[in-house]
C-alpha positions in Angstrom: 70.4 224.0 -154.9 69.7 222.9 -158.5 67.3 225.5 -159.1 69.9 228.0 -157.9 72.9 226.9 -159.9 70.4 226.8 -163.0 69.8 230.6 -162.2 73.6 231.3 -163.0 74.0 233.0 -166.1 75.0 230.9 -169.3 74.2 227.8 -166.9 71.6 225.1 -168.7 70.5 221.9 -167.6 71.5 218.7 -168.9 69.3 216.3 -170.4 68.5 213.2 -169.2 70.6 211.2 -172.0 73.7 213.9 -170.9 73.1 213.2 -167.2 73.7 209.0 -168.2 77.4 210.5 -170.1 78.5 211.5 -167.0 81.0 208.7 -165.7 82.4 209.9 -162.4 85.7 211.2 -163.7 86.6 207.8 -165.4 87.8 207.2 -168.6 85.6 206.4 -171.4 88.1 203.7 -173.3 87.9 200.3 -171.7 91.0 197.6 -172.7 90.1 193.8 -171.9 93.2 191.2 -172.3 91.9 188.0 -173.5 93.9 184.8 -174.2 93.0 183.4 -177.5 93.9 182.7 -181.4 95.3 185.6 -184.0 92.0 184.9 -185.9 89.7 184.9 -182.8 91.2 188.3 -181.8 90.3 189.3 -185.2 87.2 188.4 -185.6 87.2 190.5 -182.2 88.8 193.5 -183.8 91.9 193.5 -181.6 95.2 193.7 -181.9 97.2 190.4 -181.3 100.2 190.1 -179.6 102.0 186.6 -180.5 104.9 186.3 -177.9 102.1 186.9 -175.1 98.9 185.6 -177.0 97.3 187.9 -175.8 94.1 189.9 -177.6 94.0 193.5 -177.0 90.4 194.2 -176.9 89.4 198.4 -176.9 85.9 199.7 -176.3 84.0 203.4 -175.8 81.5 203.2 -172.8 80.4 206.4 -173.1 78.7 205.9 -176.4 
């Protein structure tokens, strides 16, 4: 089947490092709540929310 979908016109085939991109249709930001300090979320590079004390932690799987 590969080889006849590569035949398609304009059609190329992804490299080995695209093939790993592909995530299944999920999102490529992650967000992790953590319970900790201002500074700790900081040090983190989060943002802080004081009536929850909660860190608001933000990362790119895809990279």
């Amino acid at each position: 089947m590969l080889k006849n979908i590569l035949k398609l016109e304009g059609a190329q085939q992804l490299t080995k490092k695209e093939q790993k991109s592909i995530n299944g249709g999920y999102g490529c930001i992650r967000t992790f709540y953590w319970t900790m300090t201002a500074a700790e979320c900081a040090d983190e590079g989060g943002i802080y929310n004081a009536s929850t004390g909660k860190c608001r932690v933000s990362e790119n799987i895809c990279l």
